[in-house]
C-alpha positions as MATLAB code, in Angstrom:
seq = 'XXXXXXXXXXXXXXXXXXXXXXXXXXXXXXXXXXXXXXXXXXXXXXXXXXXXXXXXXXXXXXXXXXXXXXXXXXXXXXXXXXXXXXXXXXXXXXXXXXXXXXXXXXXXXXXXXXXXXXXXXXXXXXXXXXXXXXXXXXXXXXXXXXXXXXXX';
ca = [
      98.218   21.987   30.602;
     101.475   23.610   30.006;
     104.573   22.594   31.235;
     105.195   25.257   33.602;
     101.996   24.831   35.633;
     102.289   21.003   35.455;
     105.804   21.783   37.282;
     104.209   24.767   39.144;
     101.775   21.515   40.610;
     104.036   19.129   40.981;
     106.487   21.331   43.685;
     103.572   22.314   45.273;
     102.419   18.475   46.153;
     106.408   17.573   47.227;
     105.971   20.319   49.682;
     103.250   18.922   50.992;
     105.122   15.683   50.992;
     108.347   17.650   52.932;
     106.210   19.123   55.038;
     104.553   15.746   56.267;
     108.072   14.513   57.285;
     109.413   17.480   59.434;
     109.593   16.953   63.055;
     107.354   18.943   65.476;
     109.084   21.710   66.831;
     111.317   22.192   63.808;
     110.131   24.847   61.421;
     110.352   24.324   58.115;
     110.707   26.917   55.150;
     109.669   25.668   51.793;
     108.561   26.769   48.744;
     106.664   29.652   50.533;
     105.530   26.988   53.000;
     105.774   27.402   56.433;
     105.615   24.426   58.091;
     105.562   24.602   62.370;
     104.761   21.008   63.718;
     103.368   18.101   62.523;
     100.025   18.117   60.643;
      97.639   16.007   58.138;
      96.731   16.296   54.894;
      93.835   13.629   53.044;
      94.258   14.284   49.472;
      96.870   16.152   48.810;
      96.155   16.390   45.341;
      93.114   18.598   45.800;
      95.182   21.114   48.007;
      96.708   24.405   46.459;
      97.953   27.375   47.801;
      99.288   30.902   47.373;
     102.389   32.387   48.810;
     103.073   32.922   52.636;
     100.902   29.823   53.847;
     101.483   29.413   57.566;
     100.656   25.432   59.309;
     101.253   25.069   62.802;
     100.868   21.846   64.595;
      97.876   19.476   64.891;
      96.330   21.327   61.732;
      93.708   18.642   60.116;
      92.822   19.163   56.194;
      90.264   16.879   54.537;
      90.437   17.936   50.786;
      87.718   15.573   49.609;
      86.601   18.504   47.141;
      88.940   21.062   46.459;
      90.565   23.910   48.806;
      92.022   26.421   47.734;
      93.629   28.982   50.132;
      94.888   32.885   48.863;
      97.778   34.412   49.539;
      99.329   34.763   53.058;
      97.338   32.078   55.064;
      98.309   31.113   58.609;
      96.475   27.724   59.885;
      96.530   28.115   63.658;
      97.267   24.589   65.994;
      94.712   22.452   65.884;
      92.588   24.069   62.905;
      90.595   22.322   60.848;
      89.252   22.579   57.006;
      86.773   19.747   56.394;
      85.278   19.151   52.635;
      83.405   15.907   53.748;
      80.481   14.987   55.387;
      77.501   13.287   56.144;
      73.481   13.480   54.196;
      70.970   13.739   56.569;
      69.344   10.839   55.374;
      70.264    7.865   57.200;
      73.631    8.896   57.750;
      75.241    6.641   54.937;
      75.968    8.706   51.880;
      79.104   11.067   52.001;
      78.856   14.161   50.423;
      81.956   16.568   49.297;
      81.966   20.267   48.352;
      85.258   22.656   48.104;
      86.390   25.490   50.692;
      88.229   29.010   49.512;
      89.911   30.964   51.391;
      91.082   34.782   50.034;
      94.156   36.120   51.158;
      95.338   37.170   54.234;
      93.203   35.508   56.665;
      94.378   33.859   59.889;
      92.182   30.829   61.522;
      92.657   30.692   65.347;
      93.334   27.952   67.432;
      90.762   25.181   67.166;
      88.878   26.872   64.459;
      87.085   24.637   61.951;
      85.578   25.369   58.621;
      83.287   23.326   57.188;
      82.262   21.947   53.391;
      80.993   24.451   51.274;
      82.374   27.447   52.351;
      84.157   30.551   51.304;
      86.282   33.062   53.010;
      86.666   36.550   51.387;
      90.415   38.366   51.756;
      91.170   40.001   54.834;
      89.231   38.025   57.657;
      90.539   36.533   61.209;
      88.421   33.479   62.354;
      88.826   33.090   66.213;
      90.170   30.603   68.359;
      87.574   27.624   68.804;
      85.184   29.175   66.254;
      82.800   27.227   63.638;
      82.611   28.920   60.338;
      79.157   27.170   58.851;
      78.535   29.599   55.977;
      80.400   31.987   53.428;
      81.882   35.255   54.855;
      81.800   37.702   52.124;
      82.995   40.893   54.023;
      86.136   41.813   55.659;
      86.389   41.787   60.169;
      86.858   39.603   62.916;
      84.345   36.497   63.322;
      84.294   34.386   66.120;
      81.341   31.617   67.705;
      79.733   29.139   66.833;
      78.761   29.318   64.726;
      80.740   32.020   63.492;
      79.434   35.779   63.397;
      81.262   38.763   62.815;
      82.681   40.575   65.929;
      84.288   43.929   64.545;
      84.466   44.766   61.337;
      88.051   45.906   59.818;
];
């Protein structure tokens, strides 16, 4: 690992760690992290992003398994990117598998994307929406689950 992308990681993760601290209704501008309210982060360490990243308030990331999120990504309030859940049998084991996300895509309000997934450049998720499986073309999906609405 060279030490440019070792220090390329480590301001990404104290961003994270700024970001954590600001107080809700106080924007914050950081290292091409915007930052609008208070949000959570589990494992921090499997979280990168590109430049322009957008977080409102109430957003909820589990990076059990890697996400990795593009280029000009707004989280809208109360979003959600899960990598973890349940196996179907008996409930007890936890499985984990990573989400991508292209660039410029916008989740709505309440959206939620769940493990697995991938998100191709150039997509708005709407409000309250459930994205279950990969989206691999450009447009506007909304539902749940998610289908596309209008194509861009």
């Amino acid at each position: 690992m060279s030490l440019f992308y070792y220090c390329f990681k480590i301001k990404r993760k104290l961003a994270i760690s700024l970001a954590k601290s600001q107080l809700i209704g106080s924007p914050s501008y950081c290292c091409d992290l915007e930052i609008h309210g208070d949000f959570e982060i589990i494992h921090p360490e499997n979280f990168t992003y590109g430049n322009g990243l957008s977080i409102n308030g109430g957003v909820y990331i589990n990076a059990g398994a890697p996400i990795i999120l593009g280029k000009n990504v707004s989280l809208s309030a109360q979003s959600m990117l899960i990598t973890k859940g349940l196996e179907f049998n008996g409930m007890k084991n936890h499985y984990a598998k990573p989400i991508t996300i292209g660039d410029n895509v916008q989740l709505g309000a309440g959206s939620i994307i769940l493990p697995g997934v991938s998100i191709t450049d150039n997509v708005i998720i709407a409000a309250g929406s459930v994205v279950t499986k990969n989206i691999n073309q450009s447009g506007v999906f909304a539902g749940v689950p998610s289908r596309l609405v209008r194509d861009c």
